[in-house]
C-alpha positions as CSV (number, residue, x, y, z in Angstrom):
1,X,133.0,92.9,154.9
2,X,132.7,89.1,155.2
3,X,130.8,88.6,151.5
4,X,133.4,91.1,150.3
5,X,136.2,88.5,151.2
6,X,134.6,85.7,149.8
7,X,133.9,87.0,146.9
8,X,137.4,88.8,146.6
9,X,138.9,85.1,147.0
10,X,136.8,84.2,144.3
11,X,137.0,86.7,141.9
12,X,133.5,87.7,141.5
13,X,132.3,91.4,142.3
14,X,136.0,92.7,141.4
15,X,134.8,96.7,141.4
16,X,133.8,96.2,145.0
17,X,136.7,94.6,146.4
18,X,138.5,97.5,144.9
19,X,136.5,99.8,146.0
20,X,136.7,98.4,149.5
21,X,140.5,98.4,149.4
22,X,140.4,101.9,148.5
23,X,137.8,102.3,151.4
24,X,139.8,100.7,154.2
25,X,143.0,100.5,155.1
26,X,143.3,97.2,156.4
27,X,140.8,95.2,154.0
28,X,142.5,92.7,151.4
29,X,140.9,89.3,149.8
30,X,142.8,87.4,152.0
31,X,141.5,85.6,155.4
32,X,144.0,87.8,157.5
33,X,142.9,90.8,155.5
34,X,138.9,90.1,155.9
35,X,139.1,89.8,159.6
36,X,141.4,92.8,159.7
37,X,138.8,94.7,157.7
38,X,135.8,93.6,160.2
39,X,137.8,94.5,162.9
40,X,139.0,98.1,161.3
41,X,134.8,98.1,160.0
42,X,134.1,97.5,164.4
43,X,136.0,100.2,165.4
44,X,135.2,102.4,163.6
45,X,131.7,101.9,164.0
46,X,131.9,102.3,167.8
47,X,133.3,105.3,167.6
48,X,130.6,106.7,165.0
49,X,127.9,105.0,166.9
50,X,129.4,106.6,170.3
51,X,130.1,110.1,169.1
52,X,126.5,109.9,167.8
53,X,124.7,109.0,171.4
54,X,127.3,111.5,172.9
55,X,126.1,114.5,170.7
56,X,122.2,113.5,171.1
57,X,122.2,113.2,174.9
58,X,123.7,115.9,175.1
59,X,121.3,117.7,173.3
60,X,118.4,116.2,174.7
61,X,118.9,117.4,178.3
C-alpha cells in the first residue's frame, strides 16, 4: 500500500493505483490517503486472519 502511494505521487504504475482505488475504499495517492489505505489494508486483515484461526481451531478440536 506504501509503494502504491509512492508511486501514485509520482505517476508511475498508473493501472495499479487505479486498481487500488477501485479496491479500497479509503486508498488515494495522497499521504492522508496512503496511511488511510494501510490502516483500511490492517483491519481488514485482522479480521481475515482472525476469522481464519477461529474456523481452524474450531475444527481441529
Amino acid at each position: 500500500m506504501l509503494l502504491f502511494g509512492v508511486f501514485g505521487a509520482i505517476g508511475v504504475y498508473e493501472q495499479g493505483i487505479e486498481a487500488m482505488e477501485q479496491w479500497h475504499l479509503f486508498f488515494e495517492p495522497t499521504i492522508v490517503g496512503t496511511a488511510a489505505g494501510m490502516v483500511e489494508a490492517a483491519v481488514a486483515s485482522f479480521v481475515l486472519v482472525y476469522a481464519f484461526a477461529w474456523l481452524y481451531n474450531s475444527f481441529t478440536r
